[in-house]
N, C-alpha and C positions, 0 to 999 in steps of 0.2 A: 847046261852051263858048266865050262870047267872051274874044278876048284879054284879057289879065290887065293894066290900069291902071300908074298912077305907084307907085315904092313902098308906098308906106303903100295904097291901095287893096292889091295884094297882101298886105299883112300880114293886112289884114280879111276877105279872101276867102279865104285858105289856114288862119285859127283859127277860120274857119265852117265851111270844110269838114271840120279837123279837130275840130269840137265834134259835127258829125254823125257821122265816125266811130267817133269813144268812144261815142257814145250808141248806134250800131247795134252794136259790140263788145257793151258790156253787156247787151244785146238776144239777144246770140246770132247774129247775123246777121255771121260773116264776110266773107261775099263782099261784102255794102253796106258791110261796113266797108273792107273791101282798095278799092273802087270809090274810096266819098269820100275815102280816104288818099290815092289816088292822083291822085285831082283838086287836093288841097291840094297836092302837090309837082308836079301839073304846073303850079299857079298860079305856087307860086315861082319854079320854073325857076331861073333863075340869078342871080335879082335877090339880092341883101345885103339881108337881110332879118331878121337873128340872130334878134331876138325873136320872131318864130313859128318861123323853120326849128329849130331847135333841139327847141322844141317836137314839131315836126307830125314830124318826124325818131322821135322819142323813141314818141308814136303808133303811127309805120308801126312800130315796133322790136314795140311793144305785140300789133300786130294779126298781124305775120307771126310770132312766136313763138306765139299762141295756135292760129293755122293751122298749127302746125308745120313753119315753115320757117327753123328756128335759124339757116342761113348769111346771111338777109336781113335777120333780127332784128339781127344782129349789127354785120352793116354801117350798119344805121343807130342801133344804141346807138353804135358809134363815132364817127360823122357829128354828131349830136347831142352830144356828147362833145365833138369838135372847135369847133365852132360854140359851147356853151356856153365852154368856158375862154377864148375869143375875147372874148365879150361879156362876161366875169367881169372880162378882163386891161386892156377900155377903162373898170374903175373902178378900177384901182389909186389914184387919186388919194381916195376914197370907201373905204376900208376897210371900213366898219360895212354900207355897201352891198352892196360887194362882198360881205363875207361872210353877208349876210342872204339875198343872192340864191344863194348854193351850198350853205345852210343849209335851202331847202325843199326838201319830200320828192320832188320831181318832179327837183330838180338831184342830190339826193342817190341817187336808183334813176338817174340817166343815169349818173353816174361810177360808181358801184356796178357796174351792169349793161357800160359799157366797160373795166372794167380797168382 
């Protein structure tokens, strides 16, 4: 895989990679899903990236519980977790935003699912 771009190239290639593994999830196909999960978070890496990692986090959460590996699931419902209330806390200033954004079901199953 070649190196992963300027931010926003990373954002676009880590919610490609994880639009491919929801779709092989729902396929049935674990291991192509654990594969392209794990390419979306090798894109990220370490880059600041809220708007997907939180996401492709929330994913990886998705894929290693349906493989039954609840301790991996978990670490990344929490990750995801982290990373969302992050990006909920830079709209304090946007209320109706903010709480629109912790009001869909995807922010609602991350907090849910981290405690």
């Amino acid at each position: 895989m070649p190196s992963p771009g300027p931010r926003g190239e990373r954002t676009y290639q880590a919610r490609a990679r994880c639009a491919l593994a929801e779709i092989a999830l729902r396929a049935g196909s674990g291991a192509a899903a654990a594969r392209e999960i794990d390419a979306a978070l090798q894109v990220l890496g370490d880059a600041t990236a809220p708007l997907a990692s939180w996401r492709v986090r929330a994913t990886a959460a998705r894929i290693c519980a349906a493989r039954r590996r609840r301790g991996q699931a978990r670490e990344h419902w929490t990750a995801s977790a982290v990373v969302l209330r992050r990006l909920a806390a830079t709209l304090a200033a946007d209320p109706a935003l903010r709480a629109e954004l912790l009001a869909t079901p995807q922010a609602r199953e991350v907090l849910a699912q981290a405690g």
